[in-house]
C-alpha positions as CSV (number, residue, x, y, z in Angstrom):
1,X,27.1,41.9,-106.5
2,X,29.3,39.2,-108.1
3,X,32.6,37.7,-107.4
4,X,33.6,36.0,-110.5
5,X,35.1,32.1,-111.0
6,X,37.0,32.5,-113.6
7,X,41.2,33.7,-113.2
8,X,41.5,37.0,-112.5
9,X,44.1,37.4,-115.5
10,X,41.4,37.2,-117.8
11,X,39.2,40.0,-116.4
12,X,39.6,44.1,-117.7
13,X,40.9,46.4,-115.5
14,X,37.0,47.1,-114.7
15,X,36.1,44.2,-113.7
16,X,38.9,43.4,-112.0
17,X,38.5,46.4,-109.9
18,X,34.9,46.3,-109.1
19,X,35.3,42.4,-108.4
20,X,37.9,44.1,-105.9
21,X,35.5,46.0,-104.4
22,X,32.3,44.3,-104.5
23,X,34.6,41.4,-102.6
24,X,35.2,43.7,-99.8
25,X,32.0,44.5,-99.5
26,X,31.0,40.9,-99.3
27,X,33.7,40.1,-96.5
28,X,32.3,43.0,-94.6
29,X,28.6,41.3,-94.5
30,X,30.1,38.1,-93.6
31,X,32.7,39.1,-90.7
32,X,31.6,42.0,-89.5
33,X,27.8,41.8,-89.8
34,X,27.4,38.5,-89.4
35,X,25.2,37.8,-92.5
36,X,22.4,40.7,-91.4
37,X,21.3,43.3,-92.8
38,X,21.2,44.8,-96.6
39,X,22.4,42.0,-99.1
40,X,23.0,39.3,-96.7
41,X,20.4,37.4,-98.2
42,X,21.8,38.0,-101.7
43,X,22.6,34.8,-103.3
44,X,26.4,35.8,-103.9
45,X,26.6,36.4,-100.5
46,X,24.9,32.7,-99.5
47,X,27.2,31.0,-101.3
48,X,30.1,32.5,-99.5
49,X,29.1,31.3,-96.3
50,X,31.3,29.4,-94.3
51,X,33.9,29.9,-96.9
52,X,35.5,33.1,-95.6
53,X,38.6,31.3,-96.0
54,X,37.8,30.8,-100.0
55,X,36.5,34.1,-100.2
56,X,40.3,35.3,-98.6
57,X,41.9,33.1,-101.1
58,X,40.2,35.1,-104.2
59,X,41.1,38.3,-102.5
60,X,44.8,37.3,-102.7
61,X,44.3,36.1,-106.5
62,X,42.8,39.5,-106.9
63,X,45.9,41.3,-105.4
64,X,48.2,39.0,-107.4
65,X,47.2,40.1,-110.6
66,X,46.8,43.6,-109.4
67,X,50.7,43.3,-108.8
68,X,51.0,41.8,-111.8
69,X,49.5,44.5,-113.7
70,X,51.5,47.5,-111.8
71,X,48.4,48.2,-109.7
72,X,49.3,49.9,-106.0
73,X,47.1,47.5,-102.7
74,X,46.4,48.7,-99.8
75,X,43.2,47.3,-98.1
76,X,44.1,43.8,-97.4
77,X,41.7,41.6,-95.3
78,X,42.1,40.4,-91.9
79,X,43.4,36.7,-92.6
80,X,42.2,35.9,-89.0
81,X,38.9,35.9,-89.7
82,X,39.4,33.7,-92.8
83,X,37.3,30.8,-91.5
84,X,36.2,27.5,-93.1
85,X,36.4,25.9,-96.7
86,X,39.1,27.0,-98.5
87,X,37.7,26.4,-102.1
88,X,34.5,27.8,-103.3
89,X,32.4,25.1,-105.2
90,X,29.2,26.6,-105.3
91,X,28.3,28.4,-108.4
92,X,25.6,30.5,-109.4
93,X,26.8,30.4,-113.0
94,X,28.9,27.5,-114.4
95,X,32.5,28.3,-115.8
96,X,31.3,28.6,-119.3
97,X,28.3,30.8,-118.2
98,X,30.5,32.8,-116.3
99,X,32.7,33.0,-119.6
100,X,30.2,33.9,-122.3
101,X,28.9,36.2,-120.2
102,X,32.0,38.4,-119.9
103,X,32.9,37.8,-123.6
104,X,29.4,39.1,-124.5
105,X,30.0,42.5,-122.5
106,X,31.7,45.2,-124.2
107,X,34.5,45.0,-122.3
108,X,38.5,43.5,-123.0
109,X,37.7,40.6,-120.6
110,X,39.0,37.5,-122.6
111,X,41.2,39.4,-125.1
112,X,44.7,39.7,-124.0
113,X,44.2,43.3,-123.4
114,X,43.1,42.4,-119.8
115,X,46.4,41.4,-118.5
116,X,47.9,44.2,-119.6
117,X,49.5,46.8,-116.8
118,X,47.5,49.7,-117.1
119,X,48.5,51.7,-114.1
């Protein structure tokens, strides 16, 4: 589980998608199950708490670029239940970590082929 730091512009379309979805499975633990059960212990999911708000604010960062990129939305979150600080600033890995870590996976994060609209 792992919602990244970093713009979303810079991500490849996997990443970008599974940060998507991995997200909503993250808001899900912290609205609807109240931080029990399964990965609610995880330390992406600590560091989320009482930041539903933030966590909202990177969903609609995710969305953005989706537009941006000619992908079709359609699960939005419930902006009610966005709760709390709006900025994230706890990290499990730094900028830079978060970074090198993408430009060292075989992926297009990082090379301008990310933020193109792929469909």
């Amino acid at each position: 589980m792992r919602v990244w730091d970093i713009n979303p512009k810079c991500l490849c379309r996997k990443h970008l998608l599974a940060e998507h979805r991995e997200l909503h499975g993250l808001w899900n633990i912290l609205t609807k199950h109240k931080g029990k059960g399964g990965y609610s212990r995880h330390p992406e999911t600590l560091r989320w708490v009482g930041k539903t708000r933030a966590l909202y604010n990177r969903h609609e960062s995710l969305v953005k670029e989706f537009s941006k990129r000619g992908y079709k939305h359609h699960t939005p979150l419930d902006k009610k239940l966005a709760k709390g600080k709006s900025r994230q600033n706890v990290f499990i890995n730094t900028l830079a970590e978060q970074k090198l870590l993408l430009k060292n996976k075989p992926c297009e994060c990082f090379t301008g082929s990310s933020s193109q609209s792929l469909g």
